[in-house]
Structures are given as C-alpha cells and as structure tokens.
Z-matrix of the N, CA and C atoms (Angstrom, degrees):
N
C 1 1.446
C 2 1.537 1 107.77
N 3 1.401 2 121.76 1 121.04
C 4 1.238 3 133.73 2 167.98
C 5 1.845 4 121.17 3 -55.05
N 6 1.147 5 121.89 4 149.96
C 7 0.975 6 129.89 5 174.23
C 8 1.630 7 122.60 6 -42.63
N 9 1.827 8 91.53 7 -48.72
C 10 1.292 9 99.14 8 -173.76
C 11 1.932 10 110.55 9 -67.22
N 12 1.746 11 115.38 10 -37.28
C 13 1.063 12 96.30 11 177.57
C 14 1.398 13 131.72 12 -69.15
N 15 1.407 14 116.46 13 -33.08
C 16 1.409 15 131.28 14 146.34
C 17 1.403 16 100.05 15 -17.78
N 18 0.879 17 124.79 16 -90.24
C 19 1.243 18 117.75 17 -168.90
C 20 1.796 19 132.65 18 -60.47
N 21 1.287 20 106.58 19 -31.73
C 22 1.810 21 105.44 20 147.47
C 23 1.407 22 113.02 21 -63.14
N 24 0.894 23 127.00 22 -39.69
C 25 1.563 24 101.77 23 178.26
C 26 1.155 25 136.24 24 -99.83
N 27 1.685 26 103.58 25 16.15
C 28 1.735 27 119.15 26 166.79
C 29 1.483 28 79.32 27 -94.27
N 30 1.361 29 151.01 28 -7.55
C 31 1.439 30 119.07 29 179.99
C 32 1.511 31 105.86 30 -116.40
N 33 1.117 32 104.69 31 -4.75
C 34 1.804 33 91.66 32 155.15
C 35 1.419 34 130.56 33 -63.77
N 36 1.733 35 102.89 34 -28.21
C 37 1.870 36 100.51 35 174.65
C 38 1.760 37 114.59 36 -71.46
N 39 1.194 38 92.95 37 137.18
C 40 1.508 39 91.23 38 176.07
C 41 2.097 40 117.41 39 -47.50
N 42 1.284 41 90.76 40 -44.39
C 43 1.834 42 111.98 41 -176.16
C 44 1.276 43 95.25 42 -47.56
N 45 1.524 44 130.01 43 -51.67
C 46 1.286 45 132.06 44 163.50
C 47 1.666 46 125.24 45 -33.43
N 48 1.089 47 114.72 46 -62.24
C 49 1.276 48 114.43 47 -169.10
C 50 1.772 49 116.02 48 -75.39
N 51 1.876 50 99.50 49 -28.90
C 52 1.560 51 97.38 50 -178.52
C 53 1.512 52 94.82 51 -66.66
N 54 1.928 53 124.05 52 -51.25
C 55 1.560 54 113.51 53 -170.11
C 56 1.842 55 103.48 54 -29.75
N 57 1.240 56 113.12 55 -67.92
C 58 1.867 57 134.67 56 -154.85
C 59 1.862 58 94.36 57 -49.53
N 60 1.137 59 105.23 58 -44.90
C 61 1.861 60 107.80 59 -178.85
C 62 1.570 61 86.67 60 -93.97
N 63 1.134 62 174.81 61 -122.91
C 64 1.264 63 125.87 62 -148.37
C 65 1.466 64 148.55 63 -1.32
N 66 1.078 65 116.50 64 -72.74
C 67 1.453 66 137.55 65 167.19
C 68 1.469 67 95.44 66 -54.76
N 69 1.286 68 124.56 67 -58.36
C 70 1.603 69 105.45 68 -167.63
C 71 1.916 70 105.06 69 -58.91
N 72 1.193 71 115.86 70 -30.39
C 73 1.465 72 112.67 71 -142.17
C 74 1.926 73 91.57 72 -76.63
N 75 1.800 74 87.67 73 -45.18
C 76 1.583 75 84.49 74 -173.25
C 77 1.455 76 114.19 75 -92.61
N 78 1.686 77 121.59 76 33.05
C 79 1.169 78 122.00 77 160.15
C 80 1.817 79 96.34 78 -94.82
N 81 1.495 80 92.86 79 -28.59
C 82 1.737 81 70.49 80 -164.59
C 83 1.786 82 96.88 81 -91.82
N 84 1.236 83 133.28 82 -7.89
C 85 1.421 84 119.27 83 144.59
C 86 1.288 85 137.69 84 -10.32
N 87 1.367 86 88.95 85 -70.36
C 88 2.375 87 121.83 86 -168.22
C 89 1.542 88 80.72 87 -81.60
N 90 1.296 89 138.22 88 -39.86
C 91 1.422 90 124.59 89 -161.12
C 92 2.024 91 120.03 90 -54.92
N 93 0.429 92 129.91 91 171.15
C 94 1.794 93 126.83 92 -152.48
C 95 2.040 94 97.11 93 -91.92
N 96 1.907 95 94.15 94 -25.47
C 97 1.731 96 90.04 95 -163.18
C 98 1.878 97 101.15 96 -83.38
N 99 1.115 98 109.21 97 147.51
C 100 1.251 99 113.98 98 -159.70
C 101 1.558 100 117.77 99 -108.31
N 102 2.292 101 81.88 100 72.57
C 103 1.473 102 112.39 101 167.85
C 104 1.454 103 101.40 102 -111.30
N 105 1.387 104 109.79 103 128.35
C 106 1.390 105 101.78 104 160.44
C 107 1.746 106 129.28 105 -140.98
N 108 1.199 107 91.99 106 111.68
C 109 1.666 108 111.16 107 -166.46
C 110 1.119 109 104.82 108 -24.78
N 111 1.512 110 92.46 109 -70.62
C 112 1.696 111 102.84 110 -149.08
C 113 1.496 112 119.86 111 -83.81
N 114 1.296 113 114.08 112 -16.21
C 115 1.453 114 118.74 113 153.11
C 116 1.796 115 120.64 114 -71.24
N 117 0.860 116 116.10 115 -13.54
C 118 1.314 117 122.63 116 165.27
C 119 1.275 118 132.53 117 -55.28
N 120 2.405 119 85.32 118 -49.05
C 121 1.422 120 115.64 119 -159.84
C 122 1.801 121 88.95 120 -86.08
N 123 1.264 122 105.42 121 -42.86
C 124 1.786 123 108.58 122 170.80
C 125 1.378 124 106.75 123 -40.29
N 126 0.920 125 111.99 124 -68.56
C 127 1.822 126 123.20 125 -176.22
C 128 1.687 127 112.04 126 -36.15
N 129 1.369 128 88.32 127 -47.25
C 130 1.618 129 85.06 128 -150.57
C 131 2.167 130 104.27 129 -86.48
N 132 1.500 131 101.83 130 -25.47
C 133 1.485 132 116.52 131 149.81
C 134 1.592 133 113.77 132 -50.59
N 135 1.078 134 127.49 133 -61.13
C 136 1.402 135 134.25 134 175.85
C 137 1.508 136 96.38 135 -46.40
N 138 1.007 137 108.67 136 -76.19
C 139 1.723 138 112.48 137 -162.27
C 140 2.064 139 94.25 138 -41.87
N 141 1.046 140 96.84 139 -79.51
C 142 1.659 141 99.26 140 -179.41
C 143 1.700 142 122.70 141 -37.36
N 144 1.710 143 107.58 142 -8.93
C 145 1.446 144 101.16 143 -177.63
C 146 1.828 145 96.21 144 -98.16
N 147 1.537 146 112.16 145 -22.94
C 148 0.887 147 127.49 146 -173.74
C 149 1.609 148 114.91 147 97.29
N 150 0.917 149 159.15 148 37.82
C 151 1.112 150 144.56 149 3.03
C 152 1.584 151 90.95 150 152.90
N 153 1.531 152 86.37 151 -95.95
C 154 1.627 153 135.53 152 -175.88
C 155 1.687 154 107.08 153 -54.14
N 156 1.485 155 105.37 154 -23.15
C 157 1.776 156 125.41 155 -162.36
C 158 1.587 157 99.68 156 -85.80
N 159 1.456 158 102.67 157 -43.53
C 160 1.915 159 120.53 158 -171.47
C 161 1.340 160 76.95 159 -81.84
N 162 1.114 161 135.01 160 -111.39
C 163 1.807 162 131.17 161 -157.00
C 164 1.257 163 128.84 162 -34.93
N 165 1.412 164 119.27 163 -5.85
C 166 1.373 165 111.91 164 166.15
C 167 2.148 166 98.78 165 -103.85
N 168 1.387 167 107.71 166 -15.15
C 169 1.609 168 108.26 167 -171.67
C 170 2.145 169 80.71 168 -73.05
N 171 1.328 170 127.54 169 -53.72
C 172 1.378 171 123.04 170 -176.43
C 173 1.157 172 124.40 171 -58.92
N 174 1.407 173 120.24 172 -18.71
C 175 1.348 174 115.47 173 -170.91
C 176 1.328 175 94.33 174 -104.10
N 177 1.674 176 151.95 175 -8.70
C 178 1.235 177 125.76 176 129.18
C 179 1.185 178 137.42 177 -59.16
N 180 1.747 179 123.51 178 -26.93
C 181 0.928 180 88.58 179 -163.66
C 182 2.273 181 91.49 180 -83.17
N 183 1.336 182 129.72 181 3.52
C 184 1.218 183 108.60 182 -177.36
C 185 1.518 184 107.19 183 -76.51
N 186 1.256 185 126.88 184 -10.63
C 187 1.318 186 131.74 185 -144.39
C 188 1.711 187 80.68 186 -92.05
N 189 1.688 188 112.68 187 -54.98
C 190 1.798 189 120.35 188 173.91
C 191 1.329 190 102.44 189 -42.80
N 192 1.276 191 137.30 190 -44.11
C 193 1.463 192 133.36 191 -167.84
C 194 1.303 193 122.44 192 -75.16
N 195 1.760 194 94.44 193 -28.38
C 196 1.960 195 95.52 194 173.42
C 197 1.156 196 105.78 195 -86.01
N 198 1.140 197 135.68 196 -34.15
C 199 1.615 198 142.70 197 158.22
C 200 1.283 199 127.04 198 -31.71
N 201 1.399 200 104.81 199 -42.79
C 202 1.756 201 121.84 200 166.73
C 203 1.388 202 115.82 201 -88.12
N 204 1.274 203 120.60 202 -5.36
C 205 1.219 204 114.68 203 169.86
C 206 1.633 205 115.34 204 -94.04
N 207 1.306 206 99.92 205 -36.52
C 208 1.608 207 116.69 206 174.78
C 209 1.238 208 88.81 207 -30.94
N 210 1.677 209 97.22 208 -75.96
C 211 2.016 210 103.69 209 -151.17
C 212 1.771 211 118.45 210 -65.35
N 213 1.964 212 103.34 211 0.70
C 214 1.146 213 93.12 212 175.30
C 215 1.480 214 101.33 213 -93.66
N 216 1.235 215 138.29 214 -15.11
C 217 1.221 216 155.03 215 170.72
C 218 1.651 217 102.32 216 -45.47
N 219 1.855 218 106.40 217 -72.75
C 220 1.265 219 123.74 218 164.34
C 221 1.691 220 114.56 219 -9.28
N 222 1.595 221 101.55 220 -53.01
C 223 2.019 222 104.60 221 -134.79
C 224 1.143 223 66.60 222 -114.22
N 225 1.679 224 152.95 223 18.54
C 226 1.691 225 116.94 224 151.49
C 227 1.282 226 108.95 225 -97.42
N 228 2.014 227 110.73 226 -16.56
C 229 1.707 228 116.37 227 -166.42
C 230 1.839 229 74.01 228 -79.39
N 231 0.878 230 141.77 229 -54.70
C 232 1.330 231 136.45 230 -148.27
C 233 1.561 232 113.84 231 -58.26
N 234 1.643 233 89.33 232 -40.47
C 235 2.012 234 96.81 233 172.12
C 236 1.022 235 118.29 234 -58.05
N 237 1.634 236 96.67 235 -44.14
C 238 2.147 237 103.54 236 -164.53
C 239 1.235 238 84.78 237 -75.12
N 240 1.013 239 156.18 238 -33.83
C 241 1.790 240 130.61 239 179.61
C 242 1.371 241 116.81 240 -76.46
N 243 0.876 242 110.11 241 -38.21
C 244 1.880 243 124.19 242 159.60
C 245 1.868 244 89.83 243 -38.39
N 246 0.908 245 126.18 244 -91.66
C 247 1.582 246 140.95 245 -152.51
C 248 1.493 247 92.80 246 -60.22
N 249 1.179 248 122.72 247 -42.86
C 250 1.942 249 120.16 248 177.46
C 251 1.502 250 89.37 249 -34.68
N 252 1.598 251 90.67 250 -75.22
C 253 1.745 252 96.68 251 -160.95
C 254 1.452 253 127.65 252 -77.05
N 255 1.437 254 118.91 253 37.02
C 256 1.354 255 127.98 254 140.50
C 257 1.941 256 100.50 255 -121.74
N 258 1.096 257 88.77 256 37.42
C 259 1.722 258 69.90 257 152.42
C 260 1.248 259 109.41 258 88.17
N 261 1.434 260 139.92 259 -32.81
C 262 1.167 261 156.83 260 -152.23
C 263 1.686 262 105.54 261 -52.96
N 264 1.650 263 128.05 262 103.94
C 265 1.883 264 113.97 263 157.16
C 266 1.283 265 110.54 264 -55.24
N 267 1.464 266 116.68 265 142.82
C 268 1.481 267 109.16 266 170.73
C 269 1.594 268 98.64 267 -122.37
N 270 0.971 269 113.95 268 165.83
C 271 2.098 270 123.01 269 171.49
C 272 1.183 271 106.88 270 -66.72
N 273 1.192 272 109.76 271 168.19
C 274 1.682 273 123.61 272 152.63
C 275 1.309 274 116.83 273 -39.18
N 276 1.694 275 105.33 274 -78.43
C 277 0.974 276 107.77 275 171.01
C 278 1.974 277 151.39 276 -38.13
N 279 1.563 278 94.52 277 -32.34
C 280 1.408 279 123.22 278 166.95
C 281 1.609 280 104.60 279 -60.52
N 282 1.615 281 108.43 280 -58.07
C 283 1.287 282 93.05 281 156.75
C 284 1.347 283 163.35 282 -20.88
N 285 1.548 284 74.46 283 -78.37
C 286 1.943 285 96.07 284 158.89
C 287 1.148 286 115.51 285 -47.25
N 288 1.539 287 130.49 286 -45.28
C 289 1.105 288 133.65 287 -179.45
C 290 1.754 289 131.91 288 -45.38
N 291 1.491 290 86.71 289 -44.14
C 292 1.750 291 121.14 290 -161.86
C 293 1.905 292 90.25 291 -80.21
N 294 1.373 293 103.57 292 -53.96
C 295 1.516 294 104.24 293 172.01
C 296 1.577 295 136.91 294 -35.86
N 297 1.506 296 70.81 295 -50.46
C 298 1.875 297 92.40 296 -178.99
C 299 1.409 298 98.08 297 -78.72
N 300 1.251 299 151.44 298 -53.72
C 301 1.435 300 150.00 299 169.14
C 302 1.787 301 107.09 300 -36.61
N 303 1.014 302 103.63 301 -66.41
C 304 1.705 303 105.51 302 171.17
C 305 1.558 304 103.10 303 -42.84
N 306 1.286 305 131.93 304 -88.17
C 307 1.390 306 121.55 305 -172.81
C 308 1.536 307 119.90 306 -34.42
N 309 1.253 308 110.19 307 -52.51
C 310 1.579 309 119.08 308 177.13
C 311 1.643 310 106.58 309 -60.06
N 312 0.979 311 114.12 310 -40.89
C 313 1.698 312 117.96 311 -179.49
C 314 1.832 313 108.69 312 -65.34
N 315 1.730 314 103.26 313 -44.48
C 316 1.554 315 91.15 314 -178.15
C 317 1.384 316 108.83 315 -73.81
N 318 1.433 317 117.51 316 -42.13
C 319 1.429 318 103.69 317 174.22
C 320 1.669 319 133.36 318 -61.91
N 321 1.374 320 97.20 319 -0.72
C 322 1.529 321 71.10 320 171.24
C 323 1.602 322 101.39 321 -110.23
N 324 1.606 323 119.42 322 -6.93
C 325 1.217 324 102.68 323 -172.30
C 326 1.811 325 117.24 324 -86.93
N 327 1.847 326 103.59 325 2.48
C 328 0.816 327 128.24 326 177.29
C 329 1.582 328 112.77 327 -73.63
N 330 0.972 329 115.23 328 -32.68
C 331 1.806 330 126.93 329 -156.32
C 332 1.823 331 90.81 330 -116.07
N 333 1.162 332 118.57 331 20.37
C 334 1.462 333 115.26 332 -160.89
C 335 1.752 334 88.77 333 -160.35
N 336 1.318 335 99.39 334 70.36
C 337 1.899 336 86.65 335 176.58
C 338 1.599 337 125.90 336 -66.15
N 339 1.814 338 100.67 337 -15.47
C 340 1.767 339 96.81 338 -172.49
C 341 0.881 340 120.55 339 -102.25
N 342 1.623 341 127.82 340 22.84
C 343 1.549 342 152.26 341 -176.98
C 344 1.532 343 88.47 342 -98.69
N 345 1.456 344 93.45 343 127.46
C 346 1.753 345 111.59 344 -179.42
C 347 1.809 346 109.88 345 -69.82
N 348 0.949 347 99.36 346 101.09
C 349 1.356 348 101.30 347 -173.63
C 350 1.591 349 134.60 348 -106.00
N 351 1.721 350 94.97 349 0.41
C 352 1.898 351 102.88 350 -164.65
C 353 1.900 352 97.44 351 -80.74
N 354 2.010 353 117.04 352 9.32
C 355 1.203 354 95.44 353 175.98
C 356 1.689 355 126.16 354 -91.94
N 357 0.606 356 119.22 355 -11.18
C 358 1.616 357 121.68 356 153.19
C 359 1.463 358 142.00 357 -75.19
N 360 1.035 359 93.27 358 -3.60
C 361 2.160 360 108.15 359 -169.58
C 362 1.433 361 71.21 360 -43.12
N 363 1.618 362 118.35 361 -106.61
C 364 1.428 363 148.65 362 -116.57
C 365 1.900 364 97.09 363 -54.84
N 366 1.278 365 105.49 364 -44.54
C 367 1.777 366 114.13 365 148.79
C 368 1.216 367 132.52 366 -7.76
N 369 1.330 368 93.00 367 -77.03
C 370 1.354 369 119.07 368 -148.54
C 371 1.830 370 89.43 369 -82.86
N 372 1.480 371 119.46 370 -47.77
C 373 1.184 372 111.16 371 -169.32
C 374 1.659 373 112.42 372 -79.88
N 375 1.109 374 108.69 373 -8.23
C 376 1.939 375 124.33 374 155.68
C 377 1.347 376 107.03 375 -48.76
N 378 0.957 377 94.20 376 -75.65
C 379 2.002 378 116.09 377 -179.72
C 380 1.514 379 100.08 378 -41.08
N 381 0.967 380 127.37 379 -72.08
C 382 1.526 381 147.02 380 176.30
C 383 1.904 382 99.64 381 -26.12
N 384 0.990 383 100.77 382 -73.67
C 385 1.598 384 133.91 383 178.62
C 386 1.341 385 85.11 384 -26.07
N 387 1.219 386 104.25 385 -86.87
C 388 1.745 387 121.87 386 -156.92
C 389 1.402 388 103.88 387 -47.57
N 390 1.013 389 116.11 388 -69.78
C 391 1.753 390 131.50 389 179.30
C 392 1.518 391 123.83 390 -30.84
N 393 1.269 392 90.93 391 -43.78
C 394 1.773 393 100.89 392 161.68
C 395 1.283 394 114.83 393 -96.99
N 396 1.175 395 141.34 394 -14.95
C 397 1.630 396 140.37 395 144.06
C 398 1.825 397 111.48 396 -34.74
N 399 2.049 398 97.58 397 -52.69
C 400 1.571 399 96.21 398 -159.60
C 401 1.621 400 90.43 399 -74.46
N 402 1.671 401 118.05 400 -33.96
C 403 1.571 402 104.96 401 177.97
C 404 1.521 403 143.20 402 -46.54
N 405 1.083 404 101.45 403 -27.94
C 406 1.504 405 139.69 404 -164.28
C 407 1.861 406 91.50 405 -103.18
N 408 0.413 407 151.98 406 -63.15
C 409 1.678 408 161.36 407 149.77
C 410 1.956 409 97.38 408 -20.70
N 411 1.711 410 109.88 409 -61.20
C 412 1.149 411 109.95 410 -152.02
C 413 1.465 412 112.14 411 73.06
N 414 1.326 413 142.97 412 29.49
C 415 1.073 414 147.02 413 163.72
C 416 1.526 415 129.24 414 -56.01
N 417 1.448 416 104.71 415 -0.97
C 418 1.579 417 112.75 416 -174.09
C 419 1.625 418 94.35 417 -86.52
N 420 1.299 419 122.45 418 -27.27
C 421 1.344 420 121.42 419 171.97
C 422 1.444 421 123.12 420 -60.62
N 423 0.954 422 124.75 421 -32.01
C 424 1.684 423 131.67 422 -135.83
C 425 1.554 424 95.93 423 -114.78
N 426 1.100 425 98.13 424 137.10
C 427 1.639 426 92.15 425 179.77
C 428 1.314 427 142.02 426 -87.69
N 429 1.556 428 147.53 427 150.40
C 430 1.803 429 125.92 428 -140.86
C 431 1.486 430 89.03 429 -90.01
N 432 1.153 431 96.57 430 177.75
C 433 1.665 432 113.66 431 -172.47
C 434 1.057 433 122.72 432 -83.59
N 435 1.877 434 97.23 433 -13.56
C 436 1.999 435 95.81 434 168.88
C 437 1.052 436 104.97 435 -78.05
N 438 1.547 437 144.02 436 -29.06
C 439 1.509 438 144.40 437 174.95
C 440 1.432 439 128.91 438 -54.09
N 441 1.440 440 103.21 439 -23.40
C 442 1.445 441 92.20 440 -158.66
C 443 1.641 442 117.31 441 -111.41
C-alpha cells in the first residue's frame, strides 16, 4: 500500500478529519498571529449558554452587596460620632473598630464615585479629631473615670 492510499483512507474516517481541524485550530492558537479559535469558539458557546447574562446578573448583585455594606459601615461611623458627642468613653478596641470602618468606608467610596458620599465628611473628621487628641494624650493607657 502506497503512501498516497494510506493516506485517503485515514481521511475517509470522520475521527480523521476532526483530529486535522484540531491540530490545525490549536496550531494556529500557540501561533504568534493574533487569531484565536478556540477562545472565540469559548466565547461564542458561552454567549449561547448564556453565560455573559449569569455574570453580569452576579456582578450586580455583588456590586448591591458592597453598597449595602458601605452604608452599614456609614450608620456605625455615624453612631460612634453620635455617642462622641454626648460624651460617650469608648475602648481601644471600639476604636480600632471605628478606624478600620473609616478606611474601609473611604475606600470604597473612593473607587465608587456615584455612591452619595458628602454624608459623613463632618463625622468622619470628628472621629479623626478625637483619635489624635486621645493619641497625643496617650489616653489608651490611663484609666476612665467610671473605674477609678
């Protein structure tokens, strides 16, 4: 048997011809020119499974969830300044807390320009105020006045 028939009758099987469009697709994949089959063929499967419909329905609703967390972020910096200004001692820890809420709060309202954000300024720079008052004091040492 000659080469050449060898070779017609490896291309009469179907298994044959999908291997050859294989091999071609993901040669020209790895190849440097910037065709690419099978991301295409990914793409365009995705789109038809719907795909694109679920990941954009998830990425609102996570986007709603950081949004709702913001404003729960919001309404605890909003309390602890509420409670500053009646007077309220708070802990270290309460601190720490209020701190870490402030950073987490500017950054996201930072990376999020259309989130209403002018309600905490006057807050936040209260909080600020105090915190470096008790630093400068060293007041995390000293003990509150109901203790002593």
């Amino acid at each position: 048997m000659s080469l050449y028939e060898l070779w017609n009758s490896f291309m009469t099987t179907p298994e044959a011809k999908a291997i050859i469009v294989i091999v071609v697709l993901s040669s020209i994949e790895l190849s440097p020119i910037e065709i690419n089959p099978w991301s295409w063929i990914g793409g365009l499967i995705g789109k038809l499974l719907g795909v694109k419909a679920v990941s954009d329905k998830v990425d609102a609703i996570d986007k709603k969830v950081d949004e709702n967390q913001a404003i729960t972020i919001r309404v605890r910096i909003l309390q602890f300044e509420d409670s500053l200004q009646s007077g309220k001692e708070h802990s270290k820890d309460s601190w720490n807390q209020v701190m870490d809420d402030v950073r987490r709060y500017e950054e996201y309202t930072s990376s999020n320009p259309d989130f209403k954000n002018n309600i905490t300024e006057a807050s936040v720079a209260h909080i600020n105020k105090v915190y470096s008052e008790l630093l400068d004091k060293r007041a995390w040492t000293t003990t509150l006045k109901g203790d002593e």
